[in-house]
N, C-alpha and C positions, 0 to 999 in steps of 0.2 A: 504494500500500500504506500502510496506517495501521504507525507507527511500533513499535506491539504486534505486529504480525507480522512486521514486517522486523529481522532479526539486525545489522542494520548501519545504520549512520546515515546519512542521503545525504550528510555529510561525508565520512567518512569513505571513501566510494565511489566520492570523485573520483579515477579512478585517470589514470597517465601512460602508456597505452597505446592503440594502434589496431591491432589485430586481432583477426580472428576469433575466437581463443582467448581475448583478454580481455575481448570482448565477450560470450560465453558464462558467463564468469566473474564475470559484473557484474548479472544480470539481476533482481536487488531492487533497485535502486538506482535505478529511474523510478516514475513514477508508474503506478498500476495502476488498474483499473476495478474489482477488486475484493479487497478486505480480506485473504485471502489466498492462497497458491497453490493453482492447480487439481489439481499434482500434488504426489508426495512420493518420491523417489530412495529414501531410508531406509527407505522402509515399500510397496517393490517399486512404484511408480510410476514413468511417464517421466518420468527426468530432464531430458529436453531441454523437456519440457511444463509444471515444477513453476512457471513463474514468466509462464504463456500471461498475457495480458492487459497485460504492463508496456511502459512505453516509455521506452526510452534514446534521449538526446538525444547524439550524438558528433561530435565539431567537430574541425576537420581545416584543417591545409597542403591548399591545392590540387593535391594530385598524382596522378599517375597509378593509382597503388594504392587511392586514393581515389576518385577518379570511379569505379573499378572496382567498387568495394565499393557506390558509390550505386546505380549501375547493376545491378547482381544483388541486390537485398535478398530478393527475393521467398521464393527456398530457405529462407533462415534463418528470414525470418518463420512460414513456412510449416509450419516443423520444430519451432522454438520456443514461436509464438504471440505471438511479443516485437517489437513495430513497432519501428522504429529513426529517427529524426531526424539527416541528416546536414548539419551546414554546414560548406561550402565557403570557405577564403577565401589572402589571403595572409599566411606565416607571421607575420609581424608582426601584422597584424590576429589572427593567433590568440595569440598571444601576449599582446598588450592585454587582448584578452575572458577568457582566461586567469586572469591576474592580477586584473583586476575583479571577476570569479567569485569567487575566493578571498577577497579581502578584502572583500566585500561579505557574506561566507560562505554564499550563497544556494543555491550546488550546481546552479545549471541546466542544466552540460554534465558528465556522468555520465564517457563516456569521451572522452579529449582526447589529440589525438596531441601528442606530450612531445617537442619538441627537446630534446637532451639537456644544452646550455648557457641554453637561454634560458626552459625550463620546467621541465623536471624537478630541474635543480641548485637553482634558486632557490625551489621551490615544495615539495620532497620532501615536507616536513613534513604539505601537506595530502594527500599523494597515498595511497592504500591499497597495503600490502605484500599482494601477492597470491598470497606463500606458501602462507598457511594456506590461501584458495580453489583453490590448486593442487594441493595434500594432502587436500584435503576429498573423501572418495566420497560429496558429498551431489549433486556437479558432475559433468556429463560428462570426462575428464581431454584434457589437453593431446596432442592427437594425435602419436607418437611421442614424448610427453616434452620435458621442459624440455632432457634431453639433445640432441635434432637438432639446436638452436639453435649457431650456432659461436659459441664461448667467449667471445672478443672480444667480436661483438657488444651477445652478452645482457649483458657487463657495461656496455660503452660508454654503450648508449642503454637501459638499464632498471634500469641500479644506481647510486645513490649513498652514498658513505663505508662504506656496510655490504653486505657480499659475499652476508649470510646473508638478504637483504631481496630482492624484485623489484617496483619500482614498473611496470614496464615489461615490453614483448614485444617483439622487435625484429618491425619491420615495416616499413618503409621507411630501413634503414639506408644511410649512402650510401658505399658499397664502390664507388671508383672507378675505371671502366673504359674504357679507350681504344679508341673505333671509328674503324676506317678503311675507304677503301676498296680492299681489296682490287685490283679491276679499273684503277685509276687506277695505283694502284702498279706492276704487273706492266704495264701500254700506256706508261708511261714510265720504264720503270725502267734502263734502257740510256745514254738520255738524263740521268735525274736523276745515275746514278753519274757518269755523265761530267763532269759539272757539278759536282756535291758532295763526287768524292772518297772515297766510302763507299757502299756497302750501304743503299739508301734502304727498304729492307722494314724495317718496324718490329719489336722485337724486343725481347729483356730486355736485352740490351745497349744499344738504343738511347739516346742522350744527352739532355738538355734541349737543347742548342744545337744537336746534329743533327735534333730535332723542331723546334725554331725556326726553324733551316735549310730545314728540305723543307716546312716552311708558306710560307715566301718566296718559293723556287721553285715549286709552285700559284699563286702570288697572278701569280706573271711568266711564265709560262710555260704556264699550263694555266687560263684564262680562258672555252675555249668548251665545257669540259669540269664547270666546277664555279666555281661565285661565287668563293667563298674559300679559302684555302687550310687553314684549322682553323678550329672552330667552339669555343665552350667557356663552360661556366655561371656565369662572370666578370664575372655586369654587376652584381650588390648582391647583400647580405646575407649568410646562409647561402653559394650560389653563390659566391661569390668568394673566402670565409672559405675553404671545400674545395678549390678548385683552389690557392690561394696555399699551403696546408698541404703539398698534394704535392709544389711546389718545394722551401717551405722545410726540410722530413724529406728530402728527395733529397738535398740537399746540409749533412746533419749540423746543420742550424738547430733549434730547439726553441722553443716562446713561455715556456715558466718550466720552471727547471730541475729537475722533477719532472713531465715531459712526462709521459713513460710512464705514472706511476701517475694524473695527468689525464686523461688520453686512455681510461682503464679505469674504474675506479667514482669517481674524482675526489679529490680532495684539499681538508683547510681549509687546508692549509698548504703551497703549490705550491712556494714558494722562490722565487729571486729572476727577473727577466727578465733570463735573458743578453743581454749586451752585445758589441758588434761592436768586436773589437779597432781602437784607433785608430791611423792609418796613422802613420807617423814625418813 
């Protein structure tokens, strides 16, 4: 699209999200084959059609929500007319190309999924508030509303310092979940009590050290049933950052004393990093 028909700058259109809903929301922001849209929402045309010919370039963590979205483009394109360009990589390497984008000011990846410490906080400023395209009836609107989103999220990974702003859609937020197996538990469960003392079926009561515990007893005891005793996304980066956090909030730890309002749409002024009473 020539800059006379696009309402928005491709600056300005680098937003901090990866979903389908912001992708929809984004669709002047590539390059087009022609000057400008085919359709017009305002003036009773498809909306899903007004922007057929553009193409968004959206760059991505390698995750599974991901692969998902490359693997199905077809519908969308199909509905919209809008090709899509997805690259693949590891978050750091998205994070690099990221920030090169930015300060190179070039605009080449339209939509970019936004970790919410290592992109969105430090980048906000070039990101687009996708309020106003959210309020716009020029756009298809957000499928049940910005409401279905759970509260936490949308602020965690799509709000920074300002509540009334959304750089972001949550789409791969990492709400952490414990799987086990079922089957193993109940074939040895008779056994593990006997041995541990406790109630080995996992539960809200469960401890850190009775999960420590009955990964030990797997590793000793239950070898031709299962490699390991717990598995867990602990080897770098991000991964390790999340599972270290659920220890540390389990046992009343925080990384700066204005967790809470960090952990929500963030803070300039976190306060200090608590410190570990020293022993006598």
């Amino acid at each position: 699209m020539t800059a006379q028909s696009n309402p928005f700058s491709r600056r300005s259109l680098l937003v901090g999200a990866a979903s389908s809903a912001a992708l929809l929301a984004l669709p002047s922001c590539g390059s087009s084959s022609s000057d400008t849209p085919t359709g017009n929402a305002s003036s009773g045309g498809d909306p899903w059609k007004q922007f057929s010919g553009t193409t968004i370039n959206f760059i991505s963590e390698n995750t599974s929500p991901s692969a998902a979205i490359a693997a199905n483009l077809t519908p969308f394109q199909e509905l919209t007319g809008i090709k899509v360009n997805i690259q693949q990589m590891e978050l750091d390497k998205v994070v690099e190309k990221c920030k090169l984008d930015f300060s190179s000011g070039t605009a080449q990846n339209h939509v970019i999924y936004a970790d919410p410490y290592q992109i969105l906080a430090p980048l906000a400023d070039g990101l687009a508030d996708l309020t106003p395209l959210i309020q716009s009836s020029k756009y298809p609107p957000v499928e049940k509303g910005i409401e279905d989103f759970i509260p936490t999220q949308l602020d965690a990974t799509g709000k920074y310092l300002d509540k009334d702003k959304i750089y972001a859609l949550p789409y791969d937020a990492p709400t952490m979940i414990l799987h086990y197996r079922k089957d193993l538990f109940e074939k040895h469960a008779d056994a593990m009590q006997s041995d541990l003392g406790f109630d080995p079926m996992p539960s809200e009561q469960t401890t850190w050290d009775q999960y420590y515990a009955m990964a030990q007893w797997f590793n000793t005891h239950a070898k031709s049933d299962v490699k390991y005793g717990i598995g867990a996304q602990a080897k770098q980066h991000d991964s390790l950052q999340c599972d270290f956090s659920n220890i540390l909030w389990s046992f009343g730890g925080d990384y700066f004393e204005k967790g809470q309002t960090l952990g929500g749409i963030g803070s300039e002024e976190p306060g200090a990093s608590p410190s570990a009473p020293r022993k006598a």
